[in-house]
C-alpha positions in Angstrom: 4.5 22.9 8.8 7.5 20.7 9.1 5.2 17.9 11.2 2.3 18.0 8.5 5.1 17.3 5.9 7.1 15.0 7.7 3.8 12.7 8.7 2.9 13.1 5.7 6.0 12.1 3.7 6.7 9.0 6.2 4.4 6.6 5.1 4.6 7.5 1.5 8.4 6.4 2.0 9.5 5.1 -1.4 8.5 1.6 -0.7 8.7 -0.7 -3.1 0.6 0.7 3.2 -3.2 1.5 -7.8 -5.5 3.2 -9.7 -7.8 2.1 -12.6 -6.9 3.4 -16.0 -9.0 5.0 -18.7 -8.2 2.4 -20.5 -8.8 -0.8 -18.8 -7.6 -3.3 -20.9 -4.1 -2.0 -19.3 -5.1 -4.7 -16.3 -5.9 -8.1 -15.7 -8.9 -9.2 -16.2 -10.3 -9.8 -12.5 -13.8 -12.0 -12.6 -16.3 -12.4 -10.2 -15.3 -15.0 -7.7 -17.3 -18.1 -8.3 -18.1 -19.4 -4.6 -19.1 -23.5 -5.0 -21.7 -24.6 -2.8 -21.8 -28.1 -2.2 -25.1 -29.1 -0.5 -24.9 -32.9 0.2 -28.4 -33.6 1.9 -30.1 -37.1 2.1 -32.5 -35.4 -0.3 -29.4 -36.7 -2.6 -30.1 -40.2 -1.7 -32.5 -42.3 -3.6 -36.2 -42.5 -3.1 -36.3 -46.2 -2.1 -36.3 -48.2 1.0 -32.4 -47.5 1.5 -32.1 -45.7 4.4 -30.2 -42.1 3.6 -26.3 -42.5 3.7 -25.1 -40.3 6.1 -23.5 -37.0 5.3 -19.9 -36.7 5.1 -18.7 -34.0 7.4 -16.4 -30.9 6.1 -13.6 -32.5 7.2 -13.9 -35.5 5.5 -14.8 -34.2 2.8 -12.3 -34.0 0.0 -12.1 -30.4 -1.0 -13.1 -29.5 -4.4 -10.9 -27.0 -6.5 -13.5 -24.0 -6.4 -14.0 -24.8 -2.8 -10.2 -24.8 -1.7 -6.8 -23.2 -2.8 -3.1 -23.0 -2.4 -1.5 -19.8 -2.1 2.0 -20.8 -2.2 4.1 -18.2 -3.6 5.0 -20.2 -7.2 7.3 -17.3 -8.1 11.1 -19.1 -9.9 13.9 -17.2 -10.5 13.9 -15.5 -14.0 10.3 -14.4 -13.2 9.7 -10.4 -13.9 6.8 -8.4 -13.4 5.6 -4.5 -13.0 4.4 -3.6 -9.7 2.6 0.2 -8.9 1.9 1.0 -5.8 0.1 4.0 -4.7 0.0 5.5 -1.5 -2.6 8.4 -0.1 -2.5 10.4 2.9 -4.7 13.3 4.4 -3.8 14.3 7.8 -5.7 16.8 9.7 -4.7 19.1 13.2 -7.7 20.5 15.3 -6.6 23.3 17.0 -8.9 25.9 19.0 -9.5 28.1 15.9 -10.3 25.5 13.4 -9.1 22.7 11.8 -6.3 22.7 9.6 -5.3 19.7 7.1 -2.9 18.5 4.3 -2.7 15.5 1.6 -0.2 13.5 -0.1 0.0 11.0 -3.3 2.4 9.4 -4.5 2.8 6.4 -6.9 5.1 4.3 -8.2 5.7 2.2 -11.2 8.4 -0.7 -10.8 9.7 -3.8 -12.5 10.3 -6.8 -9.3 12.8 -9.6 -10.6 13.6 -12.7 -9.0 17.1 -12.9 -8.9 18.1 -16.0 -7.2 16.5 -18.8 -5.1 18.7 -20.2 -2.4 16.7 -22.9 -0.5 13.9 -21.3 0.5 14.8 -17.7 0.2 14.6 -15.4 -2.9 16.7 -12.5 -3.6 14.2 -10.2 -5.5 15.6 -7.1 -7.5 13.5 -3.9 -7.7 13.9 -0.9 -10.5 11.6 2.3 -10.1 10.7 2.7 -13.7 8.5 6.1 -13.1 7.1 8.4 -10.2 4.1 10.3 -9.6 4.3 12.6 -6.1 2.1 15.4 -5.3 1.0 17.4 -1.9 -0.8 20.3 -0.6 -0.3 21.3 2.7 -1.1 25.0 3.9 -1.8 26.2 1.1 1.0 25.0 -1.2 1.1 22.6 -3.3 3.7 20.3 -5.1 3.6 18.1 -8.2 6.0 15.8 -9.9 5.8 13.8 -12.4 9.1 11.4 -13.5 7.7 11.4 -17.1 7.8 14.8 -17.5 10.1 16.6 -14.9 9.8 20.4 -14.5 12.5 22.4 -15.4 13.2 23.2 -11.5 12.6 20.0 -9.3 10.7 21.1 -6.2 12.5 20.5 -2.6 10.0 17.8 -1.9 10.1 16.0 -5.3 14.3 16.0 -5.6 14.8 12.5 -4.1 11.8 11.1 -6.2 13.8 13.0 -9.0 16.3 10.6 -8.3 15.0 7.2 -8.2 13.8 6.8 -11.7 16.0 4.1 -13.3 17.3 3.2 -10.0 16.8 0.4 -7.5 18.0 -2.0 -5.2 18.0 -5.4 -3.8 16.4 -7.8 -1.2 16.3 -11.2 0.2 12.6 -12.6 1.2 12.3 -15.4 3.6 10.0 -18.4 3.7 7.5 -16.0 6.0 7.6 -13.7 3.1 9.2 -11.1 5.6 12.1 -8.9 4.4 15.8 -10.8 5.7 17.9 -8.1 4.4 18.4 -5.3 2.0 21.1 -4.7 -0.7 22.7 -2.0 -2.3 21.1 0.2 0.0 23.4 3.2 0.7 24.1 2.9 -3.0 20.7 3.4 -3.9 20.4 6.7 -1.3 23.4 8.6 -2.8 22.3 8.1 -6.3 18.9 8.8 -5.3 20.8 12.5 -4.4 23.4 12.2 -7.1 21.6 15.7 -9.2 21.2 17.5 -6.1 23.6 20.6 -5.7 26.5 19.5 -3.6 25.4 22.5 -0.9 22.3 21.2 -0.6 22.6 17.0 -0.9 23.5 16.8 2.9 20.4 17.7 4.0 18.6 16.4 1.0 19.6 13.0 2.0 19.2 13.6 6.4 15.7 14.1 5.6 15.1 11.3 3.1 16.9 9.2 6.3 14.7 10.6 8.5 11.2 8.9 6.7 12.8 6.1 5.1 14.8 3.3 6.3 15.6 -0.1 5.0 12.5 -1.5 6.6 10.3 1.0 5.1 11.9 1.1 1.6 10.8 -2.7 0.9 7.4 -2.1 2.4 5.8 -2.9 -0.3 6.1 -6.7 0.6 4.0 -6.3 4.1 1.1 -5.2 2.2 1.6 -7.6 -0.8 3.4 -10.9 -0.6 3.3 -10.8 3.3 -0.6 -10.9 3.0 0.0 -14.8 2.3 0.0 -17.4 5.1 2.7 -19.2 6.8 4.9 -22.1 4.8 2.7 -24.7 6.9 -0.7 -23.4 6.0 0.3 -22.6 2.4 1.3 -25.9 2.0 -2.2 -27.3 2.3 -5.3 -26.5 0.2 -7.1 -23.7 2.3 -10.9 -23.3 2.1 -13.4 -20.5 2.5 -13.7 -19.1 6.3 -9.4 -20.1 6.5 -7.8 -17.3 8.9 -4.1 -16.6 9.6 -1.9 -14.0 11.2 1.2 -12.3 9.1 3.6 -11.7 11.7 3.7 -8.2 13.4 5.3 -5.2 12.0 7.5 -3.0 14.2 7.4 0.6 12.4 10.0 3.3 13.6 10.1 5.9 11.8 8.4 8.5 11.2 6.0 7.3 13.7 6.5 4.1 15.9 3.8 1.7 16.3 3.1 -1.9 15.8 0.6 -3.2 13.5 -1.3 -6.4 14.2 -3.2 -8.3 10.7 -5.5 -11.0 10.7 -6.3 -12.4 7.1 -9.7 -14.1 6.5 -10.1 -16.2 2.8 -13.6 -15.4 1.9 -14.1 -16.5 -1.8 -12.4 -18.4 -4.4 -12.6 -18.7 -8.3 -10.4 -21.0 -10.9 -8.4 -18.6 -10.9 -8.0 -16.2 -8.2 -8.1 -16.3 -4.0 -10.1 -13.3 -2.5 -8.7 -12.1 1.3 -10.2 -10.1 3.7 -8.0 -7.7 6.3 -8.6 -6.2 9.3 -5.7 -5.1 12.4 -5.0 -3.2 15.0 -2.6 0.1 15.5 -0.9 0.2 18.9 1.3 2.7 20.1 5.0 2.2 19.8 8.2 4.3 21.5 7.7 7.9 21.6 9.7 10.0 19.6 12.9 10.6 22.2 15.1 14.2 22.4 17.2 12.7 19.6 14.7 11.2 16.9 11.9 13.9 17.9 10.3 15.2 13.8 11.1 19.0 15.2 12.2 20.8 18.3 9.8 21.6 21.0 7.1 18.7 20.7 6.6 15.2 21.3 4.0 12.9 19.3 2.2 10.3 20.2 0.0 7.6 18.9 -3.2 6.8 20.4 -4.3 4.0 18.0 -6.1 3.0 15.3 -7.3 0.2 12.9 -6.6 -1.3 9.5 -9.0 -2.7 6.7 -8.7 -3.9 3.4 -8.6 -6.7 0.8 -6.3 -8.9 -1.4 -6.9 -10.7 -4.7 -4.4 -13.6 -4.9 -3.5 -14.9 -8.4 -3.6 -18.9 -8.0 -1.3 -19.2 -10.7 1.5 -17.8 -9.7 0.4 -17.3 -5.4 1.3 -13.3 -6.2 -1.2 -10.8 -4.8 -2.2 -8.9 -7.8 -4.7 -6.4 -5.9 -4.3 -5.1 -2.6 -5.8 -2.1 -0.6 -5.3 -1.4 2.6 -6.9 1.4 4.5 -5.6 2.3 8.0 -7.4 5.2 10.2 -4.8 6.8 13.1 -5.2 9.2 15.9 -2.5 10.9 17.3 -1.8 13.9 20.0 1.0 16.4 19.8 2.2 17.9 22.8 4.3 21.4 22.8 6.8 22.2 25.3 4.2 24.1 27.0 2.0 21.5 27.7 -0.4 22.2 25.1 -2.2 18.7 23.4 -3.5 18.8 19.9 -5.1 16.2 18.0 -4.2 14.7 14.8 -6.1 12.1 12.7 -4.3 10.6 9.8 -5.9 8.1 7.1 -3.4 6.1 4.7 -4.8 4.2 1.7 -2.0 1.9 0.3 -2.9 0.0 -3.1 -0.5 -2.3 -4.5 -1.0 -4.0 -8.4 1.4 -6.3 -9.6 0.8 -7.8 -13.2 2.6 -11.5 -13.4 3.1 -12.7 -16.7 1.0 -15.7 -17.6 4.4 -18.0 -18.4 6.4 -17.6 -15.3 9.3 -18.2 -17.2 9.0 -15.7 -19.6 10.5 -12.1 -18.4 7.6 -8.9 -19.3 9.2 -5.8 -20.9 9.0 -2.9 -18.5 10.1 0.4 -19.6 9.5 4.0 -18.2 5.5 5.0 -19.0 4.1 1.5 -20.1 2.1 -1.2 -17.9 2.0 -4.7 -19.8 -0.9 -6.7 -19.9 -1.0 -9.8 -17.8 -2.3 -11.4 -21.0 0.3 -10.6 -23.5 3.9 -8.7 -23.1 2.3 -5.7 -25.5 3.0 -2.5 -23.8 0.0 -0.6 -22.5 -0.2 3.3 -21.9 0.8 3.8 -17.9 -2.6 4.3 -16.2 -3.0 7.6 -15.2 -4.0 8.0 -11.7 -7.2 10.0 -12.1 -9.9 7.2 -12.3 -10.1 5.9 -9.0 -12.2 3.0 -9.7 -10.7 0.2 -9.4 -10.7 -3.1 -11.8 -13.6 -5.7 -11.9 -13.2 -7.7 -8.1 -15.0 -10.3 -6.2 -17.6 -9.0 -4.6 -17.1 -9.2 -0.6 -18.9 -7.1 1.3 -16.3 -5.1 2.4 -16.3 -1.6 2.6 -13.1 -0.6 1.1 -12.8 2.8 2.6 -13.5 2.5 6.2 -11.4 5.7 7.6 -13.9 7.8 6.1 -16.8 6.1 8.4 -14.9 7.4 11.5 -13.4 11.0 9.8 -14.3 14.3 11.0 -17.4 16.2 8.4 -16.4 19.3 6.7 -15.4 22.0 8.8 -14.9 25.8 7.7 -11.2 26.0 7.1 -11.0 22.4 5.7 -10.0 20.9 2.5 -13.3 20.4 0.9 -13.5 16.2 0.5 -10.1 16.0 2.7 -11.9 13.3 5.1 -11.8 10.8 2.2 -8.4 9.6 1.1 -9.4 9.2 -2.4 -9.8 12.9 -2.5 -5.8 13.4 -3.2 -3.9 14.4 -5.7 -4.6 13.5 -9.4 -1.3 15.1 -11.2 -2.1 16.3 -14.6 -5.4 15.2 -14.6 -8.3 16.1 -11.9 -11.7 15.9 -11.6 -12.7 19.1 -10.9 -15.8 18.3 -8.9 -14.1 15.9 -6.5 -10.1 17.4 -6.3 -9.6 19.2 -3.3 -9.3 22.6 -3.5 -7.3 24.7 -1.3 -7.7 26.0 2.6 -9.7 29.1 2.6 -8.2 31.2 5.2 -6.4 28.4 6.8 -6.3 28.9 10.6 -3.0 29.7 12.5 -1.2 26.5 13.1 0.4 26.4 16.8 3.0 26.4 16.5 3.9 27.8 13.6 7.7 26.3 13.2 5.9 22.8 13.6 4.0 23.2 9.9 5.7 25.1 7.3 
């Protein structure tokens, strides 16, 4: 099962692509969008013999404020805010005797400073403050939570282990792309520091192997590199705006390139609401050397990308993002044989500015503040899935499970839709998955243990 895992544990890299809480009150407030109208008609002109003014065109127009917005990123250094980003995965194989699937989940609670503003760049500091990771694939399953560790960390769970209380740094550029990362290979060998010393060698090759220093600040391509460009933040944007975020090169553990087009579709006094859509194209393949396990190659077929952003006009920080992407993929064996994998990732990112940029929030380990005070709210635990009050747009926010394979004998019950992951140390019973009944014999074995 090493492929299962190893798909499976790449895009949940520990980046740094949320849940609602039991208690709500733990985040913002998020009201409807108030779209404004403005309907200038000559039956606005007066009911004498003055013949009807004509009417000003959109582009003459001065834009009101419900009408238009600037989402320049306001952040200063000083600022400090939590960010949790949560990450679900199901991955399914059909092979000749059935199908045979696996999930992933794995959150993360973070406090994001801004360290330093040179010009136009920030240096941004990021601390993992606590870690929820949980999988079942073949049968087995694995939970972790940071909060309350079990007396034997799992295998899969001992880097995670490690990155509670720890962090590193990085510099954002005026594209909102990531220029460079700091303090990185300090950050990997404390990540491993508690692992045996017979055993942190290979600990540490496999956490190399799914994360990188482009996939470890990941969080900022489905976040803060939702924004537009410098020249079309610096202008008010109205309704119907689009714009392009550069394209992302991912390596590892799967290359591809990812292509995003960002639409603005409503706007309130206070926040900007964004639609997503993109393309998956294939990248390289994996080559001899960088191959997941001997005797196979993968590659990627394709796939697409949907989603949406709430932007905070205050401070031009995305405080809601989801992101669904749908991916089909073939395996080949040495052999010749071709199986087909589909893979469906929802990434949610939350981040809870403070409402004085100037004034740092408390974090600490199992507390979320408020975006309207610094009181410290419970963590929210990840086992409602419905997410806070948003804009209405339309958009369906789970679109992978529109193009997913139905329930097949042999499946995990629910497995085609991404919400149906983990919920560690709290489930609901009658949507959890449940595990493979008699789960067919993967070919080849060696490939998913």
């Amino acid at each position: 099962m090493v492929l299962l895992t190893i798909l499976l544990a790449g895009a949940t890299a520990v980046g740094c692509n949320g849940t609602a809480t039991d208690s709500e009150e733990a985040f913002p407030s998020i009201p409807p969008a108030a779209t404004s109208n403005s309907n200038t008609t000559e039956a606005d002109s007066t009911a004498d013999a003055t013949p009807p003014q004509p009417v000003p065109s959109a582009d003459a127009r001065q834009p009101s404020p419900q009408e238009s917005a600037d989402l320049t990123l306001k952040l200063k250094t000083g600022d400090r805010f939590p960010l949790m980003k949560t990450v679900r995965q199901h991955i399914t194989q059909f092979l000749p005797g059935g199908q045979a699937s696996g999930w992933s989940e794995l959150e993360l609670l973070m406090a994001i400073t801004v360290a330093e503003q040179v010009e136009d760049r920030r240096r941004f500091e990021v601390r993992y403050q606590r870690i929820r990771y949980a999988h079942e694939i073949g049968g087995e399953r694995v939970e972790y939570d940071s909060t309350h560790p079990p007396e034997v960390i799992p295998p899969a769970a001992q880097v995670y282990h490690g990155m509670v209380d720890n962090g590193f740094s990085f510099w954002l550029g005026p594209d909102h792309r990531v220029l460079s990362v700091e303090g990185f290979d300090e950050f990997l060998r404390r990540c491993v520091a508690h692992v045996p010393e017979r055993e942190r060698h290979a600990v540490l090759t496999a956490f190399e192997r799914i994360t990188s220093e482009e996939t470890i600040a990941n969080f900022v391509d489905d976040s803060v590199g939702l924004l537009p460009a410098p020249e079309d933040a610096g202008r008010p944007l109205t309704i119907g705006a689009q714009w392009s975020p550069p394209g992302r090169q991912i390596v590892r553990p799967v290359p591809m390139y990812i292509r995003t087009n960002c639409r603005l579709v409503d706007i309130s006094p206070r926040f900007a609401q964004v639609v997503i859509s993109g393309t998956i194209s294939p990248g390289t393949t994996y080559g001899p050397s960088t191959q997941p396990a001997a005797g196979l190659q993968l590659f990627i077929q394709g796939g697409e990308l949907t989603g949406k952003c709430t932007i905070d006009l205050q401070t031009g920080l995305p405080i809601h993002s989801q992101i669904d992407r749908l991916l089909e993929m073939w395996v080949q064996l040495d052999d010749g044989t071709r199986i087909r994998q589909q893979k469906t990732t929802s990434t949610i990112i939350r981040s809870f500015p403070a409402q004085s940029g100037s004034t740092p929030m408390t974090v600490r380990s199992g507390h979320t503040p408020s975006t309207s005070n610094n009181t410290p709210q419970a963590f929210p635990p990840v086992a409602n899935r419905q997410s806070p009050a948003e804009p209405p747009t339309g958009h369906d926010s789970h679109p992978a499970r529109r193009d997913a394979p139905s329930h097949q004998p042999g499946q995990i019950a629910g497995s085609h839709t991404p919400e149906a992951a983990v919920t560690p140390g709290a489930r609901d019973s009658a949507n959890a998955p449940r595990p493979i009944d008699r789960p067919p014999r993967l070919v080849p074995p060696q490939t998913l243990q």
